[in-house]
Backbone as CSV, one residue per row, in Angstrom:
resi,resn,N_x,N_y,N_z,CA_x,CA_y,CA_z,C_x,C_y,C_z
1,UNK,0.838,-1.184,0.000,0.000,0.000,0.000,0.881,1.245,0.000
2,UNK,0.519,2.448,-0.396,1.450,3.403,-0.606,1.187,4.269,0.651
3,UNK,2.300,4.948,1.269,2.169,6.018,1.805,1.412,6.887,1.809
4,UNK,0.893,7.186,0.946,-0.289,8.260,0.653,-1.658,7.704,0.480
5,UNK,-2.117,7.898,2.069,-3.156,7.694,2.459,-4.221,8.135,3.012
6,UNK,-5.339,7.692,3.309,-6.490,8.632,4.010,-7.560,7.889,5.279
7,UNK,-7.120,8.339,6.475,-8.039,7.562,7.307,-9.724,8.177,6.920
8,UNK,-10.456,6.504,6.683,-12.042,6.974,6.784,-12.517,6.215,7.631
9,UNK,-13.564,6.986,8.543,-14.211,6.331,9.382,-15.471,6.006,9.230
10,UNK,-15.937,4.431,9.484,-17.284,3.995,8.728,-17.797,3.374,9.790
11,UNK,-18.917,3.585,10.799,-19.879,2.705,11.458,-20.569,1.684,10.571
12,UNK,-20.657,0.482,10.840,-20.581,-0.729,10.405,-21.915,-1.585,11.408
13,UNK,-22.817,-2.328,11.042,-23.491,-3.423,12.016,-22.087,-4.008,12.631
14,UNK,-22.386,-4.480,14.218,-21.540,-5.184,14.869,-21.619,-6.771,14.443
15,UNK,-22.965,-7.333,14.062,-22.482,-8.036,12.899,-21.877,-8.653,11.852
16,UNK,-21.544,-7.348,11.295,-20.703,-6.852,9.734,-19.403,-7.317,9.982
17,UNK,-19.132,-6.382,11.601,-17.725,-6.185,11.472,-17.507,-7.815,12.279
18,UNK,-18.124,-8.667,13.093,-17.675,-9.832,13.267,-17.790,-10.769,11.736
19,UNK,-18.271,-10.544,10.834,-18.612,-11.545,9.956,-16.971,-11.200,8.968
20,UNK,-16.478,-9.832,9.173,-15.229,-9.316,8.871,-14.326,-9.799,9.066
21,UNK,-14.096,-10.265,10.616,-13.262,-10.642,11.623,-12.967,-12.319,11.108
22,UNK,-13.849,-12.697,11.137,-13.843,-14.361,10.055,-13.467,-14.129,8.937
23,UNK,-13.719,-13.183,8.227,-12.802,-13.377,7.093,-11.146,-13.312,6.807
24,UNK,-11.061,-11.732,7.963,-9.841,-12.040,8.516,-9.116,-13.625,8.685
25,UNK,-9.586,-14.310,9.722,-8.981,-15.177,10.100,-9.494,-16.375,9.279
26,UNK,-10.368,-16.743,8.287,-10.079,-17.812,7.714,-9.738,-17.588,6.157
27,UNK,-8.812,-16.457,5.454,-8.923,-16.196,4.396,-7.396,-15.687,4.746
28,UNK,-7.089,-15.905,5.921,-5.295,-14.944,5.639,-5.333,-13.703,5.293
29,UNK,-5.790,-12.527,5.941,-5.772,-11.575,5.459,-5.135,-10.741,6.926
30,UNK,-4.427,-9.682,7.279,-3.553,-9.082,7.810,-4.501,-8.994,8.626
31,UNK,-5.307,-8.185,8.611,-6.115,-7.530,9.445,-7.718,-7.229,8.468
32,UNK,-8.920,-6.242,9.217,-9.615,-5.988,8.550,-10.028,-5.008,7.429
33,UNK,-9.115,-3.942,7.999,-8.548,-2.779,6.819,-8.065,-3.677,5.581
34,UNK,-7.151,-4.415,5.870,-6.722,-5.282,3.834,-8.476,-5.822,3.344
35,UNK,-8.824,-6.489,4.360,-10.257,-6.940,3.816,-10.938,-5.950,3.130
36,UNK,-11.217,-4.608,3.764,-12.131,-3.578,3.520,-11.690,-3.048,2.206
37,UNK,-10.263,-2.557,2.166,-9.659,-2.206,0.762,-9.683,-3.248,-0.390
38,UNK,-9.840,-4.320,-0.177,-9.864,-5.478,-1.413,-11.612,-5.329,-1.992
39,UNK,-12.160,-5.026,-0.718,-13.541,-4.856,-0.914,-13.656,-3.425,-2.196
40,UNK,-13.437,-2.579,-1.459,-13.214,-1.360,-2.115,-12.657,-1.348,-3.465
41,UNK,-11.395,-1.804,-3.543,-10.851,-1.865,-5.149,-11.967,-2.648,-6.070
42,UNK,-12.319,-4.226,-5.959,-13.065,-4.421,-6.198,-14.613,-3.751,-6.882
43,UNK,-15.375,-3.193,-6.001,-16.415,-1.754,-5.895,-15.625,-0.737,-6.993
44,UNK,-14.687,-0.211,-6.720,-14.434,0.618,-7.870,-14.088,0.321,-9.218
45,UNK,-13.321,-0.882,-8.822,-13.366,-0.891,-10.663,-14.514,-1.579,-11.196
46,UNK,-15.351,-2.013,-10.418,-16.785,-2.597,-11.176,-17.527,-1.119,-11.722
47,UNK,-17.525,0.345,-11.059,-18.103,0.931,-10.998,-17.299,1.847,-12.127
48,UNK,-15.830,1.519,-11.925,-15.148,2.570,-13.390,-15.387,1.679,-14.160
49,UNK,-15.980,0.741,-14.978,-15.891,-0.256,-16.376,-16.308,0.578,-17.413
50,UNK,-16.141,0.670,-18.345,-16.205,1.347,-19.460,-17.595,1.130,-20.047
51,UNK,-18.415,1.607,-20.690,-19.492,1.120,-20.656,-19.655,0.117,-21.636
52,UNK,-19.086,-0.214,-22.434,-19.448,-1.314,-23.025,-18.866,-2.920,-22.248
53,UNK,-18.997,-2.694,-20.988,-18.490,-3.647,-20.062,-19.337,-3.799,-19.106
54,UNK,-19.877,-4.794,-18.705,-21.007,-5.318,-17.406,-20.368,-6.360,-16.334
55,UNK,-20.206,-5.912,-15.358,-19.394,-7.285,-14.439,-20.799,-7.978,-14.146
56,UNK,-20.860,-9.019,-14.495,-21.975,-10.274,-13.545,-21.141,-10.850,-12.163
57,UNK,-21.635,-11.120,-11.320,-20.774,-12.151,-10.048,-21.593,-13.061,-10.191
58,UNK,-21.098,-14.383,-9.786,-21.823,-15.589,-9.830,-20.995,-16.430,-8.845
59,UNK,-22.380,-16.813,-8.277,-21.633,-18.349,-7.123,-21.606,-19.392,-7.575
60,UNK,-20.225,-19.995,-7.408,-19.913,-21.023,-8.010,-19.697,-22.100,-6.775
61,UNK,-20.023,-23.128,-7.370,-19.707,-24.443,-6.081,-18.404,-24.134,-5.934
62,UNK,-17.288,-24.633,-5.042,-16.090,-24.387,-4.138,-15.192,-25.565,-5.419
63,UNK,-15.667,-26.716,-5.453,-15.068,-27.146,-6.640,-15.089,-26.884,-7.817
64,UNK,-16.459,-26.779,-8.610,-15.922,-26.111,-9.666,-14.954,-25.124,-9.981
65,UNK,-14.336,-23.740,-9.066,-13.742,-22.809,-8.635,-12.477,-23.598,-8.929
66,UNK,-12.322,-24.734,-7.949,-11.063,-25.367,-7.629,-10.535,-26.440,-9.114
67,UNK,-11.384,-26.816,-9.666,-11.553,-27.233,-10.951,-11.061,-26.363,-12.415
68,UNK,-11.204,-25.130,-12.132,-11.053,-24.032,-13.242,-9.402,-23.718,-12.511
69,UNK,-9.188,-23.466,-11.195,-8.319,-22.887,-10.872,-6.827,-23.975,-11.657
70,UNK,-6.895,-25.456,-11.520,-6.083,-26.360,-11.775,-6.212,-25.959,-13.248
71,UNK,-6.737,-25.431,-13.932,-7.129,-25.215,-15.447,-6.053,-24.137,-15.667
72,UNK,-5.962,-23.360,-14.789,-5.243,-22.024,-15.439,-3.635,-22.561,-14.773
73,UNK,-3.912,-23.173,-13.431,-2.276,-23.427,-12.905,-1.783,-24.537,-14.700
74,UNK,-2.656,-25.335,-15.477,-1.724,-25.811,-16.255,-1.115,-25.316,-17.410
75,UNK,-1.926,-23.387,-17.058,-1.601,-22.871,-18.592,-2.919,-22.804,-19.528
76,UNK,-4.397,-23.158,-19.669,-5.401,-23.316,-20.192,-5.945,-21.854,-20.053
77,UNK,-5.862,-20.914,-19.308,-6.126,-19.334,-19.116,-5.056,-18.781,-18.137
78,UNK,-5.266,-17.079,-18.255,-4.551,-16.301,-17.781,-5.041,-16.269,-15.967
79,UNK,-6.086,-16.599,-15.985,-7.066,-16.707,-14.562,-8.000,-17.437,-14.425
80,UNK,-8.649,-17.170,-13.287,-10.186,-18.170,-13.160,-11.421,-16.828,-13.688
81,UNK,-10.841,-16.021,-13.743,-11.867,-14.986,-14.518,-12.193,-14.893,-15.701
82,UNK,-10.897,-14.960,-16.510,-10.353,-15.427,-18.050,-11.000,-16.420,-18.679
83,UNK,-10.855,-17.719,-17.355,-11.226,-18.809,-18.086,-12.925,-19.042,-17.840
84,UNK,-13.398,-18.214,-17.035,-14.871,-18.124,-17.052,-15.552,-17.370,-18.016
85,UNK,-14.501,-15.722,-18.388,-15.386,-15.193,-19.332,-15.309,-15.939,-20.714
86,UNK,-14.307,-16.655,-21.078,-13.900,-17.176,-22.195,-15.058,-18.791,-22.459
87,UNK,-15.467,-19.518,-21.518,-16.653,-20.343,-21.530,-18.123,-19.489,-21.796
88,UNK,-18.184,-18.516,-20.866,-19.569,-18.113,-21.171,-19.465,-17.409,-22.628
89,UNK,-18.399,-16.919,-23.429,-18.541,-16.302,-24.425,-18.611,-17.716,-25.693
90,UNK,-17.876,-18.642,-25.273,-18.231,-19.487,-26.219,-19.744,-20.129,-26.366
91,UNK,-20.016,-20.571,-24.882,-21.590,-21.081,-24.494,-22.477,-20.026,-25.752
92,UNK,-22.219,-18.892,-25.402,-22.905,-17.768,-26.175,-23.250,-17.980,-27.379
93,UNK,-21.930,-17.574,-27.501,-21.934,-18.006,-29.321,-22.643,-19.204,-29.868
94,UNK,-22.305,-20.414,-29.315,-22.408,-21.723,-29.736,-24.729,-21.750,-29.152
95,UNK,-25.199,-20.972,-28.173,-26.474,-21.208,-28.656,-27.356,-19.982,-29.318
96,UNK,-26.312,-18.569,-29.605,-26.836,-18.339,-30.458,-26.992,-18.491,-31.932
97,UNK,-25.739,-19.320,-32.533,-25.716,-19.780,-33.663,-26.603,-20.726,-33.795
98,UNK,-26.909,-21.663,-32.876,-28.106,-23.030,-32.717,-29.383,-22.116,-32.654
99,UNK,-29.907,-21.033,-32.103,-30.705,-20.149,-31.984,-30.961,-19.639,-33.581
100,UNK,-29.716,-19.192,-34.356,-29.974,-18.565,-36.024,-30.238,-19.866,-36.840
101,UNK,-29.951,-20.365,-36.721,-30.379,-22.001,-37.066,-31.296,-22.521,-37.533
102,UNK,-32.164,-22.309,-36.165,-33.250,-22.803,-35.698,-34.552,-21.483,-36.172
103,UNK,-34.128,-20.324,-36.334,-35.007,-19.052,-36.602,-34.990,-19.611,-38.432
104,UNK,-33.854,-19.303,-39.398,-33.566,-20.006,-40.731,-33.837,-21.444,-41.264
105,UNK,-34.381,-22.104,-40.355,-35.322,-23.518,-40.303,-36.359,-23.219,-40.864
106,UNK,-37.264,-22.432,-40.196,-38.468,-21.912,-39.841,-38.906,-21.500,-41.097
C-alpha cells in the first residue's frame, strides 16, 4: 500500500464487522482494513468499467472454482476470470448460432 493515504471512518453493524473478523482469520488476510480495501478496489473498478463492459458475479460451487483454478495453474487461461469469461462467451456463441439455425429452419 502506498504512503499516501487517508483515514475513513465507517460505522458498520456489529455483525458486519464480526462476519469481517472471520474473514480475517479464515482467508489470511492481515487484518480488517486489507479486507475492507480489497472490498473497495473491487467496488471501484466494477463501478469505473467502461461502458461497453457489465461485471456479472456468480456463485460457483467451491469445486468447480477449484476445478477451473487447476485449469489455469496448467496454462489453459490467464485466470479463473479469463477462463470463465472465455466459456460463457463461447456457451454464447455456440447457442446463439443453434438459436440462427433454428429461426432459418423456420
Amino acid at each position: 500500500m502506498s504512503s499516501d493515504t487517508k483515514r475513513i471512518t465507517v460505522r458498520i453493524p456489529v455483525s458486519m464487522a464480526e462476519e469481517l473478523e472471520e474473514i480475517v482469520s479464515r482467508d489470511n488476510y492481515s487484518n480488517v482494513s486489507e479486507v475492507i480495501r480489497a472490498a473497495l478496489d473491487s467496488f471501484i473498478e466494477a463501478k469505473n468499467a467502461p461502458e461497453y463492459i457489465s461485471n456479472v458475479t456468480v456463485a460457483l460451487p467451491k469445486k468447480n472454482v477449484d476445478d477451473i483454478q487447476d485449469l489455469v495453474n496448467e496454462g489453459d487461461s490467464i485466470s479463473v476470470d479469463d477462463a470463465i469469461r472465455n466459456a460463457v462467451r463461447e456457451y454464447v456463441r455456440d447457442r446463439l448460432t443453434e438459436f440462427k439455425k433454428h429461426i432459418n429452419e423456420e
